[in-house]
C-alpha positions as CSV (number, residue, x, y, z in Angstrom):
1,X,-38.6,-7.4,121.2
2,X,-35.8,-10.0,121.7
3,X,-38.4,-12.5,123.1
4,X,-40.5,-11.9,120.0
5,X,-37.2,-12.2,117.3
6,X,-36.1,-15.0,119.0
7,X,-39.3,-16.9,119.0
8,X,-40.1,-16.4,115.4
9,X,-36.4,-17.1,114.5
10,X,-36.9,-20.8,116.4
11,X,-39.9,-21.3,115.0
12,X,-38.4,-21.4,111.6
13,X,-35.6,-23.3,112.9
14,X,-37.4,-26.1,114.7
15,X,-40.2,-26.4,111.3
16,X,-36.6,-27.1,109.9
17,X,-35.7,-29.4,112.0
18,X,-38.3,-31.8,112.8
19,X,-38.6,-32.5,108.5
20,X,-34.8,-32.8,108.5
21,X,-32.8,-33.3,111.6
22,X,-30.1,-30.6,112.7
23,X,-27.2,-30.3,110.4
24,X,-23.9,-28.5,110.2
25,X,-25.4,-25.4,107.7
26,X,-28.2,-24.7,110.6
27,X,-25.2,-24.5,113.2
28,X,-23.2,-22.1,110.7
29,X,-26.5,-20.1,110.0
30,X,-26.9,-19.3,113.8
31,X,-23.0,-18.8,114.6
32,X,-23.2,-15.9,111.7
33,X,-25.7,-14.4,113.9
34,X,-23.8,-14.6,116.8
35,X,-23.0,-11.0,117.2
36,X,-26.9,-10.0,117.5
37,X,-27.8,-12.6,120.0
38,X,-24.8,-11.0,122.4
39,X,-26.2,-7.9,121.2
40,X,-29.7,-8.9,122.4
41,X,-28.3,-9.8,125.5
42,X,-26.2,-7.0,126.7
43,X,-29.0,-4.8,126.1
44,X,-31.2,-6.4,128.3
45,X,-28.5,-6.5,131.2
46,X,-28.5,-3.3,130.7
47,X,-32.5,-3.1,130.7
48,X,-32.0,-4.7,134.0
49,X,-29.3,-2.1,135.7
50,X,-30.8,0.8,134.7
51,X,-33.7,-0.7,136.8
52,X,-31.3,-1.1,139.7
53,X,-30.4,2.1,139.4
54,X,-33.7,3.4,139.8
55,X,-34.7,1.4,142.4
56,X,-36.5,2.7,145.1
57,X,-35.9,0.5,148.1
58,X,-33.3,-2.3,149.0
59,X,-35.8,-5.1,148.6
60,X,-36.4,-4.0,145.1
61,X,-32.5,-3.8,144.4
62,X,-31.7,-7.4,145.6
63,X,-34.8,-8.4,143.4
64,X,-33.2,-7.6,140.1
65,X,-29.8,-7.8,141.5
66,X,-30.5,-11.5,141.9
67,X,-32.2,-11.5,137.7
68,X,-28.8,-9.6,137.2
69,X,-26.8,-12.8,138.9
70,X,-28.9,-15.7,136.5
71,X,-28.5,-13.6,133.9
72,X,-24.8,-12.8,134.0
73,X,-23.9,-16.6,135.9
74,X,-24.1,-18.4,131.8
75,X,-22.8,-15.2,130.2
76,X,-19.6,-13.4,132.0
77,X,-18.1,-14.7,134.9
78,X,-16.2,-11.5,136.2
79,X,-19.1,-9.7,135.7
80,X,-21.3,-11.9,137.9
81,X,-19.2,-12.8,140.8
82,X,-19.2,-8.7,140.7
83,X,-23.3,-8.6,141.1
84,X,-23.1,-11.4,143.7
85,X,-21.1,-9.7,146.2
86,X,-22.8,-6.8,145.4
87,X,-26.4,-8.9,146.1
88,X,-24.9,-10.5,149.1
89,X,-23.1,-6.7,150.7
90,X,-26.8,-5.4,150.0
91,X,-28.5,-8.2,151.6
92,X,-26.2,-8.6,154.9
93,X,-26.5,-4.7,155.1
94,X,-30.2,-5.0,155.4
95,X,-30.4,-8.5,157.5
96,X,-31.9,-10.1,154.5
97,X,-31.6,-13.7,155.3
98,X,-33.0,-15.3,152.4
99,X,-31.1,-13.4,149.8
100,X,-27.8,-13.5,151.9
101,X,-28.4,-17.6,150.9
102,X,-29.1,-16.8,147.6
103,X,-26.2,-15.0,147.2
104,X,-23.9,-17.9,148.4
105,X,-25.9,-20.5,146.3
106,X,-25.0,-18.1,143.3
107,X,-21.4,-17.7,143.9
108,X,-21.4,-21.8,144.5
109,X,-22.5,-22.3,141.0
110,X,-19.4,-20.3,139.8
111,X,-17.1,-21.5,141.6
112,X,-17.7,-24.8,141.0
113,X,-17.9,-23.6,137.0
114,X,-14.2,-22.1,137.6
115,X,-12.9,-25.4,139.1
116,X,-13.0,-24.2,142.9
117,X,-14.9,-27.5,143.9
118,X,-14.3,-27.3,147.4
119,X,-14.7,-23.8,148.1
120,X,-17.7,-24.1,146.3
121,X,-19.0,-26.8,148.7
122,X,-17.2,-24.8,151.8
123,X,-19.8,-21.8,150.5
124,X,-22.9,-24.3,150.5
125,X,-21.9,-25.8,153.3
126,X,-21.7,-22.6,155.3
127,X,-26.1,-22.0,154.1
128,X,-28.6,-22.8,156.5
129,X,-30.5,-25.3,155.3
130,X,-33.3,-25.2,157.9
131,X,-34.0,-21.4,157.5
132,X,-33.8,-22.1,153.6
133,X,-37.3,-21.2,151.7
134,X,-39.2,-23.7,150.0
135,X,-38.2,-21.9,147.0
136,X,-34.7,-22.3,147.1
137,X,-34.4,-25.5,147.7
138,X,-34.1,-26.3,143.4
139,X,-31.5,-24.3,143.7
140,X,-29.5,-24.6,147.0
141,X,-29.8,-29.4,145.8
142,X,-28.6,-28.6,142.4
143,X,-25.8,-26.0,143.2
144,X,-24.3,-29.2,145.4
145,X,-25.4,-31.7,142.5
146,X,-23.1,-29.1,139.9
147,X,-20.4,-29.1,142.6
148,X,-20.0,-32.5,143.4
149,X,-20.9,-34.2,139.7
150,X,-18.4,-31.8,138.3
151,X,-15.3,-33.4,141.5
152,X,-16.2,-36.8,140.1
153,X,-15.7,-35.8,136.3
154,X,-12.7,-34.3,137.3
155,X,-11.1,-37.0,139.6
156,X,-12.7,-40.2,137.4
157,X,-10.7,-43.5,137.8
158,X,-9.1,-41.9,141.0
159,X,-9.8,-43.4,144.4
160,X,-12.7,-40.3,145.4
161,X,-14.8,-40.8,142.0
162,X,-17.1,-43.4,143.5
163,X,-17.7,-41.2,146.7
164,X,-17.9,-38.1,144.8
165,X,-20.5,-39.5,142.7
166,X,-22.8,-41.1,145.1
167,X,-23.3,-37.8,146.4
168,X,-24.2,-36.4,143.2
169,X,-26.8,-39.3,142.7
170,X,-28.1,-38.4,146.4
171,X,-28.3,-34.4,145.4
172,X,-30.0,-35.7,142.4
173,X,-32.8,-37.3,144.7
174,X,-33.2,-34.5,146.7
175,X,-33.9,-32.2,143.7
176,X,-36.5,-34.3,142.1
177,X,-38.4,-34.4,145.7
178,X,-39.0,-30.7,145.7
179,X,-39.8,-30.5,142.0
180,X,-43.4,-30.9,140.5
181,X,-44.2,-34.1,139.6
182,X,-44.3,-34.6,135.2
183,X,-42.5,-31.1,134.9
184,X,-40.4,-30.6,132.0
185,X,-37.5,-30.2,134.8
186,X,-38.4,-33.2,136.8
187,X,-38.4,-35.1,133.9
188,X,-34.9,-34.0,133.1
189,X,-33.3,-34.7,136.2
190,X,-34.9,-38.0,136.5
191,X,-33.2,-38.6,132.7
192,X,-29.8,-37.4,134.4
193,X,-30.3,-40.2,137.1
194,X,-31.3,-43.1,134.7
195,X,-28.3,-41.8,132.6
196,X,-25.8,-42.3,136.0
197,X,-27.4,-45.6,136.5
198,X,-26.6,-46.3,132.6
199,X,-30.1,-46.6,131.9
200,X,-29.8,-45.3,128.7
201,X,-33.1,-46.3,127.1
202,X,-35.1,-44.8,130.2
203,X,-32.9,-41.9,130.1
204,X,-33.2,-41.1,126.5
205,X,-37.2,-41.3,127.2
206,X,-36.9,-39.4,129.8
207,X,-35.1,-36.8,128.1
208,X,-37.6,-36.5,125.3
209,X,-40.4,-36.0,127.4
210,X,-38.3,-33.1,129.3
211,X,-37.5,-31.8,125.7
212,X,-41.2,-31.7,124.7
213,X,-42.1,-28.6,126.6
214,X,-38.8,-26.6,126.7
215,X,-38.3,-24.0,124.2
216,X,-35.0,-23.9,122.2
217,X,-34.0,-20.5,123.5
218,X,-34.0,-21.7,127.0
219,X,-30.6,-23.1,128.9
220,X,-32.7,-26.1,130.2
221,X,-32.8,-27.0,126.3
222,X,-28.9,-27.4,125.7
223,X,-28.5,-29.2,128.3
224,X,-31.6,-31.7,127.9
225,X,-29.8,-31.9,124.1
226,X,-26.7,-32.5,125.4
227,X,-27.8,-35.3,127.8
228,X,-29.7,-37.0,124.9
229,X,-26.1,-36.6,122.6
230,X,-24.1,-38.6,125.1
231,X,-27.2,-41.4,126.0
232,X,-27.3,-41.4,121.8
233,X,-23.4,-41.9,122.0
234,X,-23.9,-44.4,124.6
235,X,-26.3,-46.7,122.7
236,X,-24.1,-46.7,119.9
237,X,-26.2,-44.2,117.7
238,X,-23.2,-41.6,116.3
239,X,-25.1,-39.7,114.0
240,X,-27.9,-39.0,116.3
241,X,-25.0,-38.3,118.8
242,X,-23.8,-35.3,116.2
243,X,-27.1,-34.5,115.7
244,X,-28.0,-33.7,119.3
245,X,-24.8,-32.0,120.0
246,X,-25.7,-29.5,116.9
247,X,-28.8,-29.3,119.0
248,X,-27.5,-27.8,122.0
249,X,-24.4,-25.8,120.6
250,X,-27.4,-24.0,118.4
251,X,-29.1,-23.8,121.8
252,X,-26.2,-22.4,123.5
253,X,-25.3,-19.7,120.8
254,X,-29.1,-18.1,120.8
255,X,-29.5,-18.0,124.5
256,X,-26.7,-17.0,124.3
257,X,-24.5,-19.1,126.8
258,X,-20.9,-18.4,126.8
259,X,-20.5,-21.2,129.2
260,X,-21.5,-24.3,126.9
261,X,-19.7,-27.7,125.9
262,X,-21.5,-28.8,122.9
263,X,-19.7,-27.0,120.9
264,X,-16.4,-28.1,121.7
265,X,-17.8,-31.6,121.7
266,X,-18.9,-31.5,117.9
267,X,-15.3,-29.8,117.1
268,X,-13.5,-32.8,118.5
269,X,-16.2,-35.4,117.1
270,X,-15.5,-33.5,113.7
271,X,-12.2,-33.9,113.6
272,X,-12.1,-38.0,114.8
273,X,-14.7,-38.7,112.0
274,X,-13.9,-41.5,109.9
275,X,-14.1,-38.5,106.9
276,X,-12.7,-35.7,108.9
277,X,-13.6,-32.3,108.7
278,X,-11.1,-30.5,109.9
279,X,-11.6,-27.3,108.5
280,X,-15.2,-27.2,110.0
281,X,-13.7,-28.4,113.5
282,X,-11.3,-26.0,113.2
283,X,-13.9,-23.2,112.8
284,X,-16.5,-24.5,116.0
285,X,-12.9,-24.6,118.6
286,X,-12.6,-21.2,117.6
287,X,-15.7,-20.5,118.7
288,X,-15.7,-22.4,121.9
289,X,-12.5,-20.7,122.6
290,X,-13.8,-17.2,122.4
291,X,-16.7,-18.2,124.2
292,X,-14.6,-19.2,127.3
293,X,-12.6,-16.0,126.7
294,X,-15.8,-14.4,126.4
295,X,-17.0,-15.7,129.6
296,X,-13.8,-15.1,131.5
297,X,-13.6,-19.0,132.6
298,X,-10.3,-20.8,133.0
299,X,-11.6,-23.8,133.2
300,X,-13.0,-24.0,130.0
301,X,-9.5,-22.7,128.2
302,X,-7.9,-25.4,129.8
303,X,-10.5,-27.9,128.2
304,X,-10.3,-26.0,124.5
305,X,-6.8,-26.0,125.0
306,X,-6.8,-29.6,126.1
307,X,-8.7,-30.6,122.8
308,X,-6.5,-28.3,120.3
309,X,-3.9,-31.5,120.2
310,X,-5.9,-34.0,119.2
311,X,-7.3,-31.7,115.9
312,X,-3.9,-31.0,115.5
313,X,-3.3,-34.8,115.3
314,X,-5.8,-35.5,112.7
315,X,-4.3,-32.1,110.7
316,X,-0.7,-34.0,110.6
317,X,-2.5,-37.5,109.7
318,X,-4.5,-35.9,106.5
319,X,-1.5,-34.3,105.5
320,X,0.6,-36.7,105.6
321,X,-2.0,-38.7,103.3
322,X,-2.5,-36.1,101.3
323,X,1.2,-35.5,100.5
324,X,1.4,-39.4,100.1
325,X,-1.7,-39.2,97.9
326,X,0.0,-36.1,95.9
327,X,3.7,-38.2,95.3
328,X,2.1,-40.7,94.0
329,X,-0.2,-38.2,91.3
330,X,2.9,-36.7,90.9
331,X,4.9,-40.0,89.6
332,X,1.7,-41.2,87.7
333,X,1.8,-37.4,85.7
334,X,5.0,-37.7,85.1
335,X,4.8,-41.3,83.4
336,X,1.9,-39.5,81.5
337,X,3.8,-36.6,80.5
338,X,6.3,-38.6,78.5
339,X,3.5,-40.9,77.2
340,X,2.2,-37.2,75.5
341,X,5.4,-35.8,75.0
342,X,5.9,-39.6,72.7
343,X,2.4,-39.7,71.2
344,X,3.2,-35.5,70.1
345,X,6.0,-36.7,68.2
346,X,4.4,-39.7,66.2
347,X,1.3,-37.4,65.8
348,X,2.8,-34.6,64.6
349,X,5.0,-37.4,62.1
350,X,1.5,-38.4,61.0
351,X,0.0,-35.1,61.0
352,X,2.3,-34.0,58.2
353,X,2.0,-36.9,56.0
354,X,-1.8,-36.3,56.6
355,X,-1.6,-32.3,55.5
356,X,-0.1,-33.4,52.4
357,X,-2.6,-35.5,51.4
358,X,-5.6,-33.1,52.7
359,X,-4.5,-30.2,50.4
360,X,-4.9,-32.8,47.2
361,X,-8.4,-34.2,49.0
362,X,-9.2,-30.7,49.2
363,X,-8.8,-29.5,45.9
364,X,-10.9,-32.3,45.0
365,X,-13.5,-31.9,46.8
366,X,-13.4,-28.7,45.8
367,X,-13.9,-29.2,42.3
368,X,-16.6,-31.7,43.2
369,X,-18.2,-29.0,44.9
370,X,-18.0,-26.7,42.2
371,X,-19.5,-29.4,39.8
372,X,-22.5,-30.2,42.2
373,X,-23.4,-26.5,42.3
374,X,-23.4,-26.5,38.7
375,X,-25.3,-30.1,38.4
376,X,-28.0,-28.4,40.8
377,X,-28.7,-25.1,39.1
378,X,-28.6,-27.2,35.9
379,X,-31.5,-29.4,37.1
380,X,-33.5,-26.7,38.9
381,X,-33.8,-24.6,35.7
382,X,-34.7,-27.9,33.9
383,X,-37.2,-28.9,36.8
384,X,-38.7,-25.4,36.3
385,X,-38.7,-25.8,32.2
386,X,-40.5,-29.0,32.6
387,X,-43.3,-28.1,35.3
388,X,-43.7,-24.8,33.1
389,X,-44.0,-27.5,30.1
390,X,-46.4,-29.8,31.7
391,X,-48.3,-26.6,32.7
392,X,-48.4,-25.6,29.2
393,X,-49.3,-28.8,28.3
394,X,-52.4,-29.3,30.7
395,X,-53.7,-25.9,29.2
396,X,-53.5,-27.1,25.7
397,X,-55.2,-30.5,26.1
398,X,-57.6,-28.4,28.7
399,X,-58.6,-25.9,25.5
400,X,-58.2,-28.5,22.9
401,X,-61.6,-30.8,25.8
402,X,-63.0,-26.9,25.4
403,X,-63.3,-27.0,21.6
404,X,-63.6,-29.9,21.2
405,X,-66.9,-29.9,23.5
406,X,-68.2,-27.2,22.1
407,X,-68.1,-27.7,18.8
408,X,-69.4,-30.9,19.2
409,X,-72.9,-29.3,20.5
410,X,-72.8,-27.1,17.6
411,X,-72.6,-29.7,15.1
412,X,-75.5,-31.6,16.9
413,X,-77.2,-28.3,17.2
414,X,-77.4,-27.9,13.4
415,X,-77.5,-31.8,12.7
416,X,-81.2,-31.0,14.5
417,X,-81.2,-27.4,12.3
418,X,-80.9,-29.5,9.4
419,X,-83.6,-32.2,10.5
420,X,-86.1,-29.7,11.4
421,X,-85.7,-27.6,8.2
422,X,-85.7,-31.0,5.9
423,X,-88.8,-32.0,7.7
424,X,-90.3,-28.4,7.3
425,X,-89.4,-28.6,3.5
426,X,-91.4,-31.9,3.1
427,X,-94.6,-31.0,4.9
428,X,-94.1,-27.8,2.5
429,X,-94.6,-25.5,5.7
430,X,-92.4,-22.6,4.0
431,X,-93.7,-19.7,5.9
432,X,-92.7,-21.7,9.3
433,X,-89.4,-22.6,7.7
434,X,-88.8,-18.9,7.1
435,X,-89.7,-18.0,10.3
436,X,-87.6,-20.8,11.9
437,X,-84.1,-19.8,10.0
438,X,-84.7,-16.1,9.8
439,X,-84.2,-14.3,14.0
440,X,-80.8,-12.7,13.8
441,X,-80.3,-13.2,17.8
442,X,-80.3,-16.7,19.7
443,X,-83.4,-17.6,21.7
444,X,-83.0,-17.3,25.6
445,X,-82.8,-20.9,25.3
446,X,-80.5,-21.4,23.1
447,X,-78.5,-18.8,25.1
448,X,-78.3,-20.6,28.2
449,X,-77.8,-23.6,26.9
450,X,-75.2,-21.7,25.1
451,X,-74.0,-20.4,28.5
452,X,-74.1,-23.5,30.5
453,X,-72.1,-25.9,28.0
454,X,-69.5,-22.7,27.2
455,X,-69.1,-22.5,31.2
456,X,-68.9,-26.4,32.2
457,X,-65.7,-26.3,29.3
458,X,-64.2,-23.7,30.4
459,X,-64.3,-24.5,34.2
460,X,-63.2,-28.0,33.4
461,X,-60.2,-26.7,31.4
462,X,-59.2,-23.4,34.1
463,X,-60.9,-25.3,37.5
464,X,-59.1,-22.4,39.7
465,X,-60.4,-19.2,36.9
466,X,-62.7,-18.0,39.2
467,X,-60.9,-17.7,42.6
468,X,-58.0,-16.5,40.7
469,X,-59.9,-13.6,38.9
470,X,-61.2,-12.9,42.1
471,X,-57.8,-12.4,43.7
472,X,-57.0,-9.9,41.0
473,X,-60.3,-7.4,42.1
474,X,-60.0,-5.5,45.5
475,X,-61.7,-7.6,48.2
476,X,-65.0,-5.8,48.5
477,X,-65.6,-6.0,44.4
478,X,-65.0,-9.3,44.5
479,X,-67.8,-11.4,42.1
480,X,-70.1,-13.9,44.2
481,X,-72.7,-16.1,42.3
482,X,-75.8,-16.5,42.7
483,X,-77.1,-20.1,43.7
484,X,-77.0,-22.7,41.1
485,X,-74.9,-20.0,38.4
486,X,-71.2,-21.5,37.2
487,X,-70.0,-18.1,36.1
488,X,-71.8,-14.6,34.7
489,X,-71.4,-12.1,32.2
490,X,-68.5,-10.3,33.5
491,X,-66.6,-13.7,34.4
492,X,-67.4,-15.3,30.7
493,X,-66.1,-12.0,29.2
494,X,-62.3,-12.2,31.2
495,X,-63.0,-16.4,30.2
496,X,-62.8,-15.6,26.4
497,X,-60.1,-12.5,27.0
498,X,-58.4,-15.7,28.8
499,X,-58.5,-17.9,25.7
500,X,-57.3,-14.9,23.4
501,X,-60.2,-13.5,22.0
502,X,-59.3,-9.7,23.1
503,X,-61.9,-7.7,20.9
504,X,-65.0,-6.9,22.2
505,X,-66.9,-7.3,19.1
506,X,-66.0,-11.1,18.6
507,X,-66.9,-11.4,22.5
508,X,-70.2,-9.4,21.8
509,X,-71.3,-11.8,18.8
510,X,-70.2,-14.6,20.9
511,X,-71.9,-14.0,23.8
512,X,-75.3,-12.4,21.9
513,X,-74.3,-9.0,23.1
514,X,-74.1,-5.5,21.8
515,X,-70.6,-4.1,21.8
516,X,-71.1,-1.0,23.9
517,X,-72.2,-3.7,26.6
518,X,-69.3,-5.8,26.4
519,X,-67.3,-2.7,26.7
520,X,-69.1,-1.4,29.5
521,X,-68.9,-4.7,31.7
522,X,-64.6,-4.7,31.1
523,X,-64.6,-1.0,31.9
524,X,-66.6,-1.6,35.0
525,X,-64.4,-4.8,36.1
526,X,-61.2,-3.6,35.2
527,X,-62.2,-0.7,37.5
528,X,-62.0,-3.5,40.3
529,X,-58.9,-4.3,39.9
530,X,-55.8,-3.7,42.8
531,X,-53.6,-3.5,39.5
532,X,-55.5,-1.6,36.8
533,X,-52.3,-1.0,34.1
534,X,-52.0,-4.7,34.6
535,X,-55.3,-6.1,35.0
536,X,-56.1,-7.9,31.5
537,X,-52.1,-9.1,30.9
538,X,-52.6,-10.7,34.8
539,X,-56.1,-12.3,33.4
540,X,-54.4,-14.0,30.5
541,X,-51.5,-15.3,32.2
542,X,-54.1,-17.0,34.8
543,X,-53.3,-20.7,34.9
């Protein structure tokens, strides 16, 4: 299970990285987890005892006693100096030879990580290298390599240095002879020995080709990191140098290592930044100091504790800048405090003289106000009196074209009366003259033609009538036309109750009907209507 969350967890965490580079939030987002990677840990140490416990024979003991020992070497120092005695009492006990040497190797590497340099080499040195296996050689080359690279860092720019790290370049040799050739470890080692040589350009190849196939949650990976931040440092690069030590410190904290550098390496480059950030330093030696606490390692408190000064430094120079940056806002807001408090007093000089003559503006504008509204409801009302006027107008000339029209066909009609009956008189044709003048009703012709000319006036003097009537009916009584007809019976009935004629006797001589019909039709249509009480006044006040 911790394999699985810790593989998904730096899957998302390297996508993130290869689009964007490491940053400072990715380092803060894995420290807030750092309480379930120790979690993770301890319960797989514990995993691993409860196996010892239930071993069955001492060759299965010293098999996880030495996982016990790699495990516990990174993460608590007490704890495994504990397991390596405990691995070397089991192996002596039962003549084990080769884990009585991997014992010592183990308890080599921590010494030399407490600072007991030479009795770390005394312990190697006390190994038989000729009975060794072939399998601990990696290990027995790079415990000496640890001891005697960690004497020259520790003694540099004394008279041993040089000595001290000739042997460490030898050790360095001797591991990449017993290592496979192209392996991701290989290629690191070989980056460590270009890096000694100050090779940096090899070494930085060399150490991306090593990185290539390590995963992040590996300790190989923090330290490959950490050798690419100080070749990156080396060829000038700082940013990629801060980059690469967020690497490794987010490499160190979801292993998790409790003995790691980077961390305390990115605190002090923090805090020497040309734009410290001090608070953030502050925050990551925090961390590297409960680490080493963690971890039980005195060398390592000495180093935090060595570093603590110079933050501290770089605290006292930002504050006395900001306390010189702060007198002098102070001085400049006190200059502008009695610029205000000399403007207040000519503005509030001003502002008087200014209400005095806004309450008279005031009143003006109030009685202008006043008079506007008045002006606007005047003109309104008189826009409405004259649209209603033009309206009225437009229906008079419109009935005035109507009567006009139609009482010019009339008078043509008996102009041609007159003719025929004049020309009937001369050609003596009495009985066809009496026959011509005597029908009471129109002809059908004479009715339609009656019809068509009394429609075509109307229309032309009401164009809307017939949408608007319609509007007035519910929707599925509504009148539709047949093709080619203007208007019908019922429509030229509500026309003439339209132009005033209300009684349906004058409708019925007008239109050649009997009474009762036209009586019937208005019945019928009123009957229509969505507003019966109201139906004829609506018709009339059609426009």
């Amino acid at each position: 299970m911790r394999t699985i969350l810790l593989t998904l967890f730096m899957a998302v965490v390297s996508t993130a990285f290869e689009s964007h580079g490491a940053s400072l939030d990715s380092l803060r987002a894995v420290l807030g987890q750092r309480s379930r990677y120790v979690d993770l840990k301890q319960r797989d140490l514990r995993k691993l005892k409860t196996q010892l416990h239930n071993a069955d024979t001492p060759q299965e003991e010293l098999l996880i006693l030495n996982s016990i020992c790699r495990e516990y070497s990174t993460f608590q120092f007490d704890s495994a100096m504990v397991y390596v005695d405990k691995m070397a009492d089991i192996a002596e006990r039962n003549n084990a030879r080769d884990y009585m040497e991997r014992a010592s190797i183990h308890k080599a590497f921590l010494l030399t990580t407490s600072g007991l340099f030479h009795e770390a080499i005394q312990t190697l040195d006390n190994v038989n290298r000729k009975n060794l296996p072939q399998s601990l050689l990696n290990d027995y080359f790079t415990a000496y390599e640890w001891a005697y690279g960690m004497l020259a860092e520790y003694s540099a720019r004394s008279e041993y240095s040089d000595g001290y790290y000739e042997k460490e370049k030898a050790y360095q040799d001797s591991i990449i002879s017993v290592l496979k050739p192209q392996s991701s470890e290989c290629y690191y080692w070989q980056a460590e020995k270009a890096y000694r040589a100050e090779k940096f350009n090899d070494a930085k190849s060399l150490y991306l080709r090593s990185l290539k196939d390590t995963p992040k949650n590996e300790r190989r990976y923090a330290q490959v990191a950490f050798g690419l931040a100080l070749t990156e440092l080396s060829l000038g690069d700082s940013s990629a140098y801060r980059n690469w030590l967020i690497e490794a410190a987010i490499s160190d904290q979801i292993c998790p290592l409790k003995e790691n550098l980077a961390i305390q390496e990115l605190a002090l480059e923090l805090s020497n930044d040309s734009n410290p950030d001090l608070e953030t330093a502050n925050d990551f030696l925090h961390v590297a100091l409960e680490d080493a606490m963690f971890y039980g390692n005195r060398l390592r408190l000495i180093e935090v504790s060595r570093k603590i000064p110079d933050i501290v430094r770089s605290y006292e120079i930002q504050l006395q800048r900001s306390n010189r940056n702060k007198s002098i806002v102070i001085y400049c807001m006190t200059a502008f405090a009695l610029l205000l408090v000399i403007a207040a007093f000519v503005v509030t000089r001003e502002h008087r003289k200014l209400t005095a003559s806004r309450k008279g503006l005031q009143q003006a504008n109030e009685e202008l106000k006043n008079a506007n509204a008045r002006i606007k409801s005047t003109n309104t009302k008189l826009e409405a009196t004259i649209a209603e006027v033009k309206n009225q107008k437009l229906v008079t000339e419109n009935c005035i074209t109507l009567f006009m029209e139609l009482t010019a066909a009339y008078i043509n009609k008996l102009n041609v009366f007159q003719a025929t009956v004049q020309r009937k008189i001369k050609a003596n044709q009495v009985e066809e003259l009496r026959r011509y003048s005597n029908p009471s009703r129109m002809t059908d012709a004479e009715a339609k033609e009656f019809f068509i000319n009394f429609d075509q006036a109307f229309l032309k003097a009401f164009p809307g009538f017939i949408d608007k009537f319609n509007a007035l009916l519910a929707e599925d009584k509504r009148i539709v036309l047949n093709e080619g007809e203007l208007m019908n019976i019922d429509l030229r009935i509500f026309a003439l109750i339209r132009l005033g004629i209300k009684d349906s006797s004058k409708i019925a001589v007008l239109l050649n009907y009997s009474p009762q019909t036209i009586y019937n039709h208005r019945s019928t249509i009123k009957g229509y209507a969505i507003n019966k009480d109201t139906f004829e006044s609506d018709v009339i006040h059609l426009n």
